[in-house]
HTML snippet that shows the backbone in 3Dmol.js (N, CA, C, O; Angstrom):
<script src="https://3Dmol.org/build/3Dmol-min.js"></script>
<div id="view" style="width:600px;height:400px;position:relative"></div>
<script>
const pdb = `
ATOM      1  N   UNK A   1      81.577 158.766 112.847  1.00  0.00           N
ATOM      2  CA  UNK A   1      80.565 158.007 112.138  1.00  0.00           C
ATOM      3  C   UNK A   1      81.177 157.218 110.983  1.00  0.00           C
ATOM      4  O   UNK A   1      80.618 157.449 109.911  1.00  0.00           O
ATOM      5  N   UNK A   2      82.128 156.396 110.933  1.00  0.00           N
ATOM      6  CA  UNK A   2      82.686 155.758 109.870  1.00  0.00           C
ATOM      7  C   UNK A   2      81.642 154.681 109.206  1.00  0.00           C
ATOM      8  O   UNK A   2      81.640 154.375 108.014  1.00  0.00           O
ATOM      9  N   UNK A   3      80.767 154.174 110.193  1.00  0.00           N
ATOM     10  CA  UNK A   3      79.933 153.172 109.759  1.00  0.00           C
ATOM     11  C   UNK A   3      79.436 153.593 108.654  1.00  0.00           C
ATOM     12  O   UNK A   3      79.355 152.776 107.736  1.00  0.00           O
ATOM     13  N   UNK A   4      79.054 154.721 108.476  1.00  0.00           N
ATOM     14  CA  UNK A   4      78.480 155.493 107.112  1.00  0.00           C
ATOM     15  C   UNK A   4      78.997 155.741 106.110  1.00  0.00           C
ATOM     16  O   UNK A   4      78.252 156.137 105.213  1.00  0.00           O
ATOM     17  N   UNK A   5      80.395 155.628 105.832  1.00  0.00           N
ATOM     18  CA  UNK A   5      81.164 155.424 105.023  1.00  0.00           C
ATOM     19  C   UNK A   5      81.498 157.290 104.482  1.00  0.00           C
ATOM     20  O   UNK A   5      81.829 158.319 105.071  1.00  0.00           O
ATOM     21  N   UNK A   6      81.212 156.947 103.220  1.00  0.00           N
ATOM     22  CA  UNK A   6      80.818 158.521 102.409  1.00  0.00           C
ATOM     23  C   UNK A   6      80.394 159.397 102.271  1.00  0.00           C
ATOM     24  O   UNK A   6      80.574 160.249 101.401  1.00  0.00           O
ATOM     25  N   UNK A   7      79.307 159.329 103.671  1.00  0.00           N
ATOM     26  CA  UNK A   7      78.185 160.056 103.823  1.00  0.00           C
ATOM     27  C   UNK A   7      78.744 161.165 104.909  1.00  0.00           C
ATOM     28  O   UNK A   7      79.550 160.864 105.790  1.00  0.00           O
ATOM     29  N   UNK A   8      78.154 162.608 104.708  1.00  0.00           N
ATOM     30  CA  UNK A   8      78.569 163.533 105.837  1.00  0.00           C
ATOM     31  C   UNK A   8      77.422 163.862 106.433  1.00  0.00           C
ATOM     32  O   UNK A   8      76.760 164.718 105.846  1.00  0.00           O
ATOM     33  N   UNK A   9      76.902 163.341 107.642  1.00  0.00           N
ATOM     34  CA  UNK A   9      76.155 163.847 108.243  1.00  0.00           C
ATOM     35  C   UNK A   9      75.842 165.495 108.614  1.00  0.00           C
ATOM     36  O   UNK A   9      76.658 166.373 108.895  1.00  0.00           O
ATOM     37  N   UNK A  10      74.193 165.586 108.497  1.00  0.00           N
ATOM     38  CA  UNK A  10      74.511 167.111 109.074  1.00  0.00           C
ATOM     39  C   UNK A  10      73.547 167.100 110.441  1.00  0.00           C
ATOM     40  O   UNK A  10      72.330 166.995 110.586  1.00  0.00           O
ATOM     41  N   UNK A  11      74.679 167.258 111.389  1.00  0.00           N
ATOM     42  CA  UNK A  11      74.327 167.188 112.764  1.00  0.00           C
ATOM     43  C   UNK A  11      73.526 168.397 113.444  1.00  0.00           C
ATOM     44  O   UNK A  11      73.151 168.377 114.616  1.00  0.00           O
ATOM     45  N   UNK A  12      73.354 169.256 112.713  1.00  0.00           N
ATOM     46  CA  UNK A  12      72.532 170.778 114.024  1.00  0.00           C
ATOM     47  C   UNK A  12      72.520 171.297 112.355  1.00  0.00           C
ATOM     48  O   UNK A  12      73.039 170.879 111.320  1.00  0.00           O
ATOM     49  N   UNK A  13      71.501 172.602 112.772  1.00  0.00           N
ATOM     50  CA  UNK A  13      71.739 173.722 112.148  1.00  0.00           C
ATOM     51  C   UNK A  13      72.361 175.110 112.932  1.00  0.00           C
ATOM     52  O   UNK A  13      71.776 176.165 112.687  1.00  0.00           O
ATOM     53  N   UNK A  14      73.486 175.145 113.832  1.00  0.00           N
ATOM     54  CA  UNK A  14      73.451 176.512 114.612  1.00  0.00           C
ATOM     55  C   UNK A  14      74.289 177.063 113.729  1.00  0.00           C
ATOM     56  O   UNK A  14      74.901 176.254 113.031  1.00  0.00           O
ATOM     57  N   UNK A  15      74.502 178.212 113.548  1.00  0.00           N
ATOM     58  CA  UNK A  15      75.164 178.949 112.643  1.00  0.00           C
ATOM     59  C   UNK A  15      76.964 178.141 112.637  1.00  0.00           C
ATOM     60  O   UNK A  15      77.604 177.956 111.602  1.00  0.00           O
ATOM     61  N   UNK A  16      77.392 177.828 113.860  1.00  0.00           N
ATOM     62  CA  UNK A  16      78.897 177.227 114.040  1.00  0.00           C
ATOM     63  C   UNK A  16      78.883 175.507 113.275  1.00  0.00           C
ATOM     64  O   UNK A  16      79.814 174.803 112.884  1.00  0.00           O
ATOM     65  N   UNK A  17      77.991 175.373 113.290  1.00  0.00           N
ATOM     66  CA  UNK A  17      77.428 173.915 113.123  1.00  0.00           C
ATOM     67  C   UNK A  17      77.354 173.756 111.356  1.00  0.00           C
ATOM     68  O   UNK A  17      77.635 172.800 110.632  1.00  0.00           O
ATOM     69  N   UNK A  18      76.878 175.058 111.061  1.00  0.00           N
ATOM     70  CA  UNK A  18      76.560 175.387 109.581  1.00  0.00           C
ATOM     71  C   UNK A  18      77.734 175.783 108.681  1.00  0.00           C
ATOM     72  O   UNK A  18      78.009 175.664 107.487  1.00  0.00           O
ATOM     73  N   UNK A  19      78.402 176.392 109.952  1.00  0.00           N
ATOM     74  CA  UNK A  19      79.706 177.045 109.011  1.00  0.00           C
ATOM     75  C   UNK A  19      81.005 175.762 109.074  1.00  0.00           C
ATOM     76  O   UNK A  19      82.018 175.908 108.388  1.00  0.00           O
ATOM     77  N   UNK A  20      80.876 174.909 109.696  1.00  0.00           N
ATOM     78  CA  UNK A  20      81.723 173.589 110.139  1.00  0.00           C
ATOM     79  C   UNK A  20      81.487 172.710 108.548  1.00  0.00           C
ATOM     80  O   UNK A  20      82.322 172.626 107.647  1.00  0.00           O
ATOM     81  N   UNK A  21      80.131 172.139 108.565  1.00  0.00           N
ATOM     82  CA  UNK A  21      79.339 171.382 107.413  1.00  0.00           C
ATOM     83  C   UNK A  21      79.945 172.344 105.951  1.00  0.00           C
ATOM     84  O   UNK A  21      80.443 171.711 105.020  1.00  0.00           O
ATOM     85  N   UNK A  22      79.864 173.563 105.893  1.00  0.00           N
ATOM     86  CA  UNK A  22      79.957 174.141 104.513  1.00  0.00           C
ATOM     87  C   UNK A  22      81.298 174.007 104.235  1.00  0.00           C
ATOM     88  O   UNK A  22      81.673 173.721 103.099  1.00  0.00           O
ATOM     89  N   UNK A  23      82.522 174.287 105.697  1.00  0.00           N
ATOM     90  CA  UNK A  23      83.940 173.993 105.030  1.00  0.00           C
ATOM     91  C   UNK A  23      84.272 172.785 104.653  1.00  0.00           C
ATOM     92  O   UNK A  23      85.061 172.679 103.713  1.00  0.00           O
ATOM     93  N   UNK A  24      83.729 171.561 105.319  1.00  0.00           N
ATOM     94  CA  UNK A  24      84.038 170.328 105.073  1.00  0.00           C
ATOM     95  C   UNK A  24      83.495 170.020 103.581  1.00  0.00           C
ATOM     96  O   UNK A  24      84.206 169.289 102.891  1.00  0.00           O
ATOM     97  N   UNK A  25      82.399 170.474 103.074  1.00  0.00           N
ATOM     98  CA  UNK A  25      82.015 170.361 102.058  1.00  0.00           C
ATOM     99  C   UNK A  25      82.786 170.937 101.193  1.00  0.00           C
ATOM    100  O   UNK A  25      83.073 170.254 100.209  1.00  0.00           O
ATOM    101  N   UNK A  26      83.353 172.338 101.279  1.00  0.00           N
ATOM    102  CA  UNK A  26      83.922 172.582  99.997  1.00  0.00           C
ATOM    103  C   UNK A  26      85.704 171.995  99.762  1.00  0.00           C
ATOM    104  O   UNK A  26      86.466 171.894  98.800  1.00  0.00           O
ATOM    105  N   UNK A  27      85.776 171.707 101.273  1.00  0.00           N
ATOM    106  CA  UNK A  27      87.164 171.122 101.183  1.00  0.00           C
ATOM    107  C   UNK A  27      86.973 169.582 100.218  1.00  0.00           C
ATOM    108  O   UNK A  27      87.813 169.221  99.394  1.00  0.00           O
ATOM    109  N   UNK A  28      85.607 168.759 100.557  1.00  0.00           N
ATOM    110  CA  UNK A  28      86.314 167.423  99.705  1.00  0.00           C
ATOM    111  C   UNK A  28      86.409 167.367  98.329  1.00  0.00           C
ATOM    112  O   UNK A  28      85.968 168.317  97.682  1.00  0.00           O
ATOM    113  N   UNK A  29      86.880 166.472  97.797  1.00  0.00           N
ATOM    114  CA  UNK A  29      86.915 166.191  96.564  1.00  0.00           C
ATOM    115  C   UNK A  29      85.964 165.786  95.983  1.00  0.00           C
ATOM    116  O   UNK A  29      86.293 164.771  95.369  1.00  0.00           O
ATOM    117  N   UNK A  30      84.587 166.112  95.784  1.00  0.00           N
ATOM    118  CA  UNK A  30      83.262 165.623  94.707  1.00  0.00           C
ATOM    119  C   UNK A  30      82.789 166.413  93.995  1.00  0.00           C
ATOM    120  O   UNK A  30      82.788 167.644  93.982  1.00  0.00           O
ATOM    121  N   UNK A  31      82.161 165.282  93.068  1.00  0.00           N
ATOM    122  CA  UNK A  31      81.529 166.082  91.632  1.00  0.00           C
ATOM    123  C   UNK A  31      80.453 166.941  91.907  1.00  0.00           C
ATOM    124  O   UNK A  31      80.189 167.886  91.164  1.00  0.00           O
ATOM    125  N   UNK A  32      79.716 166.643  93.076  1.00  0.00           N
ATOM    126  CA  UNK A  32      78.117 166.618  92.990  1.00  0.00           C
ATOM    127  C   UNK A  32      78.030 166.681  95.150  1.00  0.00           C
ATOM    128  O   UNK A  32      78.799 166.169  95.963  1.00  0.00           O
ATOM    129  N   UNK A  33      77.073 167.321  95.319  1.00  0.00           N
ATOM    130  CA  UNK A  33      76.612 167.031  96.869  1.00  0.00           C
ATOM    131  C   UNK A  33      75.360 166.834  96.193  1.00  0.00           C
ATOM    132  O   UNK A  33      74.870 167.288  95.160  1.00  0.00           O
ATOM    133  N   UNK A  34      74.777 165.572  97.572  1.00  0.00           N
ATOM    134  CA  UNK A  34      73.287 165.172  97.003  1.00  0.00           C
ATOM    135  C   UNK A  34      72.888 165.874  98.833  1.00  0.00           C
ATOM    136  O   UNK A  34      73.632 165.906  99.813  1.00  0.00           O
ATOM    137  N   UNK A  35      71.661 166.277  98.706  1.00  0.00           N
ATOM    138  CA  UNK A  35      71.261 167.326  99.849  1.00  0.00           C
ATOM    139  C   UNK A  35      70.163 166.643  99.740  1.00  0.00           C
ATOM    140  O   UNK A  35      69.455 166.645  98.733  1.00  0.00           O
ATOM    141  N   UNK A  36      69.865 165.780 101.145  1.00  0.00           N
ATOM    142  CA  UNK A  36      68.915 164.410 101.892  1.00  0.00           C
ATOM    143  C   UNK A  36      68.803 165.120 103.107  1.00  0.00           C
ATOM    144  O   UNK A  36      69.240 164.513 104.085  1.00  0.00           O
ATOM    145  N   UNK A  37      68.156 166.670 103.383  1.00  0.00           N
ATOM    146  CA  UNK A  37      68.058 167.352 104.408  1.00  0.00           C
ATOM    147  C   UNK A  37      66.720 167.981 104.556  1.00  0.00           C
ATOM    148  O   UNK A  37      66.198 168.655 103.668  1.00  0.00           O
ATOM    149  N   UNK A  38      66.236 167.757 105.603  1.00  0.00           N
ATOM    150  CA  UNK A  38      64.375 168.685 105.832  1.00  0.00           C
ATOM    151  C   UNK A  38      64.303 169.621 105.426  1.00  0.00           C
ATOM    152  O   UNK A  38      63.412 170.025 104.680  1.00  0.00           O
ATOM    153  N   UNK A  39      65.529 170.389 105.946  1.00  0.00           N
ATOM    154  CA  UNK A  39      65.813 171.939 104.876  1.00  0.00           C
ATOM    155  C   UNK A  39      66.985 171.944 104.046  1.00  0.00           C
ATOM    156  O   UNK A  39      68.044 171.414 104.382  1.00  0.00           O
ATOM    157  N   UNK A  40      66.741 172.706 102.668  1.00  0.00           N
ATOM    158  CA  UNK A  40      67.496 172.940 101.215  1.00  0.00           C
ATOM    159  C   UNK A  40      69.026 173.134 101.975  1.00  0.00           C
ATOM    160  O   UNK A  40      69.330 174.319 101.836  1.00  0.00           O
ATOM    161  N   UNK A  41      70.069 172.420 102.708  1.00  0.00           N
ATOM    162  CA  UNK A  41      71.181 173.388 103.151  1.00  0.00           C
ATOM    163  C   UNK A  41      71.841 174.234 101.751  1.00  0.00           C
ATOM    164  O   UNK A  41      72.189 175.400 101.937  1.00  0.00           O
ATOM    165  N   UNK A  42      71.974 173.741 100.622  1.00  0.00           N
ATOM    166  CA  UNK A  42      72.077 174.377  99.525  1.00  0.00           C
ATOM    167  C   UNK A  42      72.148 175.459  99.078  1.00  0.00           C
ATOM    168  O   UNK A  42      72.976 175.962  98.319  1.00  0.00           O
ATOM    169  N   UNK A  43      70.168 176.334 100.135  1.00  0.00           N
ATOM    170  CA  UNK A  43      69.818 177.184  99.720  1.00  0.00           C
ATOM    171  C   UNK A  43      70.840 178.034 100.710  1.00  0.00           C
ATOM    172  O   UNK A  43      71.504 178.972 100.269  1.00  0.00           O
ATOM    173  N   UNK A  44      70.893 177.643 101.984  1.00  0.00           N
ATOM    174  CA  UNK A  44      72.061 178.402 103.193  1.00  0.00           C
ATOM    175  C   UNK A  44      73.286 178.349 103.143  1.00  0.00           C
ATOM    176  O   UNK A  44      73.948 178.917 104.011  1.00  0.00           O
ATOM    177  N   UNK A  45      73.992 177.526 101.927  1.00  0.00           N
ATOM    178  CA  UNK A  45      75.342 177.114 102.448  1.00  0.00           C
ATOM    179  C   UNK A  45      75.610 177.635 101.284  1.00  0.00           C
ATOM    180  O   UNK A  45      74.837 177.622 100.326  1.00  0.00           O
ATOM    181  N   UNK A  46      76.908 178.206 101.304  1.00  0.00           N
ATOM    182  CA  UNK A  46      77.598 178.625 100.339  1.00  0.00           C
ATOM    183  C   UNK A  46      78.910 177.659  99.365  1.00  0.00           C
ATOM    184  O   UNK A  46      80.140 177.706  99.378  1.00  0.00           O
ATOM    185  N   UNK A  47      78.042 176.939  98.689  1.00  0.00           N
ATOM    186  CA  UNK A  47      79.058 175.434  98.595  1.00  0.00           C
ATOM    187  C   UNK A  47      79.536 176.282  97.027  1.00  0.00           C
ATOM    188  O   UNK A  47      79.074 177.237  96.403  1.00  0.00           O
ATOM    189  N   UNK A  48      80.855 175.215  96.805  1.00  0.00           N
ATOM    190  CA  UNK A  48      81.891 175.423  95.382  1.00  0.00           C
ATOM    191  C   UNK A  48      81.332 174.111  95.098  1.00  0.00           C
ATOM    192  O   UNK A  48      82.228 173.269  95.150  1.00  0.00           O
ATOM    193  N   UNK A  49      80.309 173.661  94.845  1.00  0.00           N
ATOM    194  CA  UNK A  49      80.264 172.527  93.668  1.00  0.00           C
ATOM    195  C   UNK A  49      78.601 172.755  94.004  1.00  0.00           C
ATOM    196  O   UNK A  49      77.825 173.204  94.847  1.00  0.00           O
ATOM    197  N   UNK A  50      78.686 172.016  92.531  1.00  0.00           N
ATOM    198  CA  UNK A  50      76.627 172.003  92.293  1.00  0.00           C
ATOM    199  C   UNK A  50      76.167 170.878  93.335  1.00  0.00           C
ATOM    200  O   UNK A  50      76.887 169.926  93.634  1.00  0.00           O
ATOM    201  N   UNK A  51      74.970 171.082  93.820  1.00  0.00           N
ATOM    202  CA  UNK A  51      74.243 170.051  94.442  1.00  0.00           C
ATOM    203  C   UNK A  51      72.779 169.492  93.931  1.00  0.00           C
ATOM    204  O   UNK A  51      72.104 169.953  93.011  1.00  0.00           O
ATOM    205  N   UNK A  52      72.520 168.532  94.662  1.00  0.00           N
ATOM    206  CA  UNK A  52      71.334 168.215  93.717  1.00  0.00           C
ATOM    207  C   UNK A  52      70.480 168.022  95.350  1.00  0.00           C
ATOM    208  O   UNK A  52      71.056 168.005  96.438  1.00  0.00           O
ATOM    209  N   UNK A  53      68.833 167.878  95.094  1.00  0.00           N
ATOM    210  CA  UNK A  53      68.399 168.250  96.215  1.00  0.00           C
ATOM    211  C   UNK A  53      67.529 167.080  96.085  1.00  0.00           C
ATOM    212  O   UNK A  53      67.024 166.864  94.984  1.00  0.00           O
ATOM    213  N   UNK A  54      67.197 165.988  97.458  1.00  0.00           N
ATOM    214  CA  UNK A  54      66.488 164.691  97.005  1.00  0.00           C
ATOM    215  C   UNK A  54      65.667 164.747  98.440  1.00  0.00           C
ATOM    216  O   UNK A  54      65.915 165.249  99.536  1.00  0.00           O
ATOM    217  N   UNK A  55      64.537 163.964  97.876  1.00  0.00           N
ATOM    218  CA  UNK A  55      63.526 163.838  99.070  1.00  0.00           C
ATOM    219  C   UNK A  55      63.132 162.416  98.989  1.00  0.00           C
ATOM    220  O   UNK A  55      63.081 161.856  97.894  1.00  0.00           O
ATOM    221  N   UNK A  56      62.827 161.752 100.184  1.00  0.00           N
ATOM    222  CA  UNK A  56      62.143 160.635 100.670  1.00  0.00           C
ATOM    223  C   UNK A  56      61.179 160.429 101.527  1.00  0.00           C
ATOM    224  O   UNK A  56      60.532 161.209 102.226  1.00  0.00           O
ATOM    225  N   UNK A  57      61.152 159.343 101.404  1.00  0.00           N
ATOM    226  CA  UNK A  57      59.438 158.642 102.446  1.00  0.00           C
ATOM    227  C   UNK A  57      59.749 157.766 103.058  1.00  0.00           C
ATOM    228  O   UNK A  57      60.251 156.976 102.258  1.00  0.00           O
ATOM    229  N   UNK A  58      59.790 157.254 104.278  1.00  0.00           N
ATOM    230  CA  UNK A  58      59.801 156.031 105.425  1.00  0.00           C
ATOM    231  C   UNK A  58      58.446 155.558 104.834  1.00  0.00           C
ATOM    232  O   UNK A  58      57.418 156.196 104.609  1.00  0.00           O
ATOM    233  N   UNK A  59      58.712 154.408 104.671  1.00  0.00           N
ATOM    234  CA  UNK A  59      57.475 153.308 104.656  1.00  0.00           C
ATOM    235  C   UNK A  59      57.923 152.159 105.714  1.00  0.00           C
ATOM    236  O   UNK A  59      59.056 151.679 105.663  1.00  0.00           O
ATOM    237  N   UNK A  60      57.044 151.784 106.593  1.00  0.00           N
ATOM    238  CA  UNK A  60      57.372 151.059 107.486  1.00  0.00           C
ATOM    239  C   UNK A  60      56.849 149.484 107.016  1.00  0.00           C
ATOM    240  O   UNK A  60      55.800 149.245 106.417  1.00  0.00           O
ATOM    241  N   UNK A  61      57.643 148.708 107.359  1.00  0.00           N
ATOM    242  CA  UNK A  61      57.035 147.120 106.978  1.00  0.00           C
ATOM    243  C   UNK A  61      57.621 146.453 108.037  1.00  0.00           C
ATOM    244  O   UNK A  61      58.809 146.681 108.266  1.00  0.00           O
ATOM    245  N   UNK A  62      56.814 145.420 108.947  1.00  0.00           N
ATOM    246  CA  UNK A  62      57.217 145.120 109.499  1.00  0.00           C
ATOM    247  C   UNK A  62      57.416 145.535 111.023  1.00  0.00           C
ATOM    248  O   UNK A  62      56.526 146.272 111.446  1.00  0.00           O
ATOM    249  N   UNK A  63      58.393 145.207 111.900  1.00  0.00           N
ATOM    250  CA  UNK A  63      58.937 145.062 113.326  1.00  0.00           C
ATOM    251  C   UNK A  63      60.110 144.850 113.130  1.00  0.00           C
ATOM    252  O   UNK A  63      60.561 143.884 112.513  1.00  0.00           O
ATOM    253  N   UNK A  64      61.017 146.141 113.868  1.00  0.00           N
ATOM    254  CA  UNK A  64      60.606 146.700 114.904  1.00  0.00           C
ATOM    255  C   UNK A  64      60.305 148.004 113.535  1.00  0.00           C
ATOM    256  O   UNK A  64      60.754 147.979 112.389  1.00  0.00           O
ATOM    257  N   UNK A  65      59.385 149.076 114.188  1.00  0.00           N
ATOM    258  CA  UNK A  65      59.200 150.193 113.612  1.00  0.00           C
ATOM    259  C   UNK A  65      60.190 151.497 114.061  1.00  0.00           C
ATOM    260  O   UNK A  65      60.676 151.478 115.192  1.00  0.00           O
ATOM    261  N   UNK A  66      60.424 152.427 113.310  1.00  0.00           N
ATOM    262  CA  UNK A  66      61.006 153.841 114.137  1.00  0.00           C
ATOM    263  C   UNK A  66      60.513 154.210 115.482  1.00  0.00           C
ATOM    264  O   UNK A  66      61.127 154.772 116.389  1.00  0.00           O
ATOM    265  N   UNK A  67      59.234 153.772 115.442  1.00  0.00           N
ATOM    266  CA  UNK A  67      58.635 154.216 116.791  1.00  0.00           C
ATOM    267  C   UNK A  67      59.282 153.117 117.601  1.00  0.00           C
ATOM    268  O   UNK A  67      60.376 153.473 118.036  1.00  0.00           O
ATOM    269  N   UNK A  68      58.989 152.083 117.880  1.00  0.00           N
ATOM    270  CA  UNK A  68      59.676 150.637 118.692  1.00  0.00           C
ATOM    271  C   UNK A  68      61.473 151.108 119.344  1.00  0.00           C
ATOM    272  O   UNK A  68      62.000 150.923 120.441  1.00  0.00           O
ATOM    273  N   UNK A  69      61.882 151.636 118.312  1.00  0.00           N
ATOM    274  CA  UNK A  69      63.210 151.815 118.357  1.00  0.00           C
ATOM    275  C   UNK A  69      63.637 153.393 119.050  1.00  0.00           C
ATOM    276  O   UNK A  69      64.693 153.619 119.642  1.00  0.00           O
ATOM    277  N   UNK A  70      62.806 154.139 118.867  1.00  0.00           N
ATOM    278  CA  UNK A  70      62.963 155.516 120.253  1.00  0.00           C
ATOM    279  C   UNK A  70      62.213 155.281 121.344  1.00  0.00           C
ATOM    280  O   UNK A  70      62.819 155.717 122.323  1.00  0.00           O
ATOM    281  N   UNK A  71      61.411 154.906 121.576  1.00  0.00           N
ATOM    282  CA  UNK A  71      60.870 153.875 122.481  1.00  0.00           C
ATOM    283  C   UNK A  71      61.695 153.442 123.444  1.00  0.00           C
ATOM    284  O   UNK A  71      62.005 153.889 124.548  1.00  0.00           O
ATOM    285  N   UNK A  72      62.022 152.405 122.772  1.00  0.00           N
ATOM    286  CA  UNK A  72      62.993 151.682 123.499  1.00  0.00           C
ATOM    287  C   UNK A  72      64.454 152.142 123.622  1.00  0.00           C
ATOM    288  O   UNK A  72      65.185 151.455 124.336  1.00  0.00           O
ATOM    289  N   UNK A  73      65.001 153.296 122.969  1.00  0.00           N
ATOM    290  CA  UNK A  73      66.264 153.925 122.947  1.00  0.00           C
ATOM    291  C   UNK A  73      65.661 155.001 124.201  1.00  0.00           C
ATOM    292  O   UNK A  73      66.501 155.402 125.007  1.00  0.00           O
ATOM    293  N   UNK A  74      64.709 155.308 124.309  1.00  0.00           N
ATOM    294  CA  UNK A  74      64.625 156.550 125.543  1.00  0.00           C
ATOM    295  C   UNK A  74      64.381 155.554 126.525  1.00  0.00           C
ATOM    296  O   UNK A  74      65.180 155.683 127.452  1.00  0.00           O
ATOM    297  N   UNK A  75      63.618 154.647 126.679  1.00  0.00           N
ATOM    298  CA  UNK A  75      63.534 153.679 127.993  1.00  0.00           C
ATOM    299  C   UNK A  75      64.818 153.196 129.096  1.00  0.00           C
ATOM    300  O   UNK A  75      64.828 152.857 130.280  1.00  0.00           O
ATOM    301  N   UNK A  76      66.216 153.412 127.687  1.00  0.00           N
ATOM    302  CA  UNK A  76      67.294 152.644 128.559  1.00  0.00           C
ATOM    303  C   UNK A  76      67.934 153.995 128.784  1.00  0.00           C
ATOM    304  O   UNK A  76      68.904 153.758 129.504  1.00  0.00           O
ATOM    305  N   UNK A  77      67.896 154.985 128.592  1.00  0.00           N
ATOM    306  CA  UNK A  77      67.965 156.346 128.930  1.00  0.00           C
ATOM    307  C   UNK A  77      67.890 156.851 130.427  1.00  0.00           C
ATOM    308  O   UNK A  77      67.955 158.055 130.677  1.00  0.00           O
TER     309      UNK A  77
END
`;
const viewer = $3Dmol.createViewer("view");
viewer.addModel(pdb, "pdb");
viewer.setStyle({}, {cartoon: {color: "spectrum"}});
viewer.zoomTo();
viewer.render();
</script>
């Protein structure tokens, strides 16, 4: 996923999946993890640096919508 630059995706929660995400985390070099996850990983992961925990909202404007776009991503499926 380089397109994302800085960002570490968190791909699954299976316990191997969880324990993968927590080493990569404590291996890099940052001040801060910002935790943009449905669930706290924070509260599960046993990280060496503080995190901060952030929530958002999809507001849709416009075409194509999220829906338009799985839609049409399962259609060519």
């Amino acid at each position: 996923y380089q397109q994302i630059g800085a960002l570490l995706p968190a791909m699954g929660y299976s316990k191997e999946q969880l324990q993968e995400l927590e080493e990569t985390i404590n291996k890099t070099p940052a001040d801060l993890v910002v935790v943009a996850t449905p669930i706290n990983l924070g509260k599960i992961l046993n990280l060496n640096k503080p995190y901060v925990r952030v929530k958002y909202e999809l507001q849709e404007i416009g075409r194509p919508t999220l829906q338009d776009i799985i839609v049409k991503f399962f259609r060519g499926v």
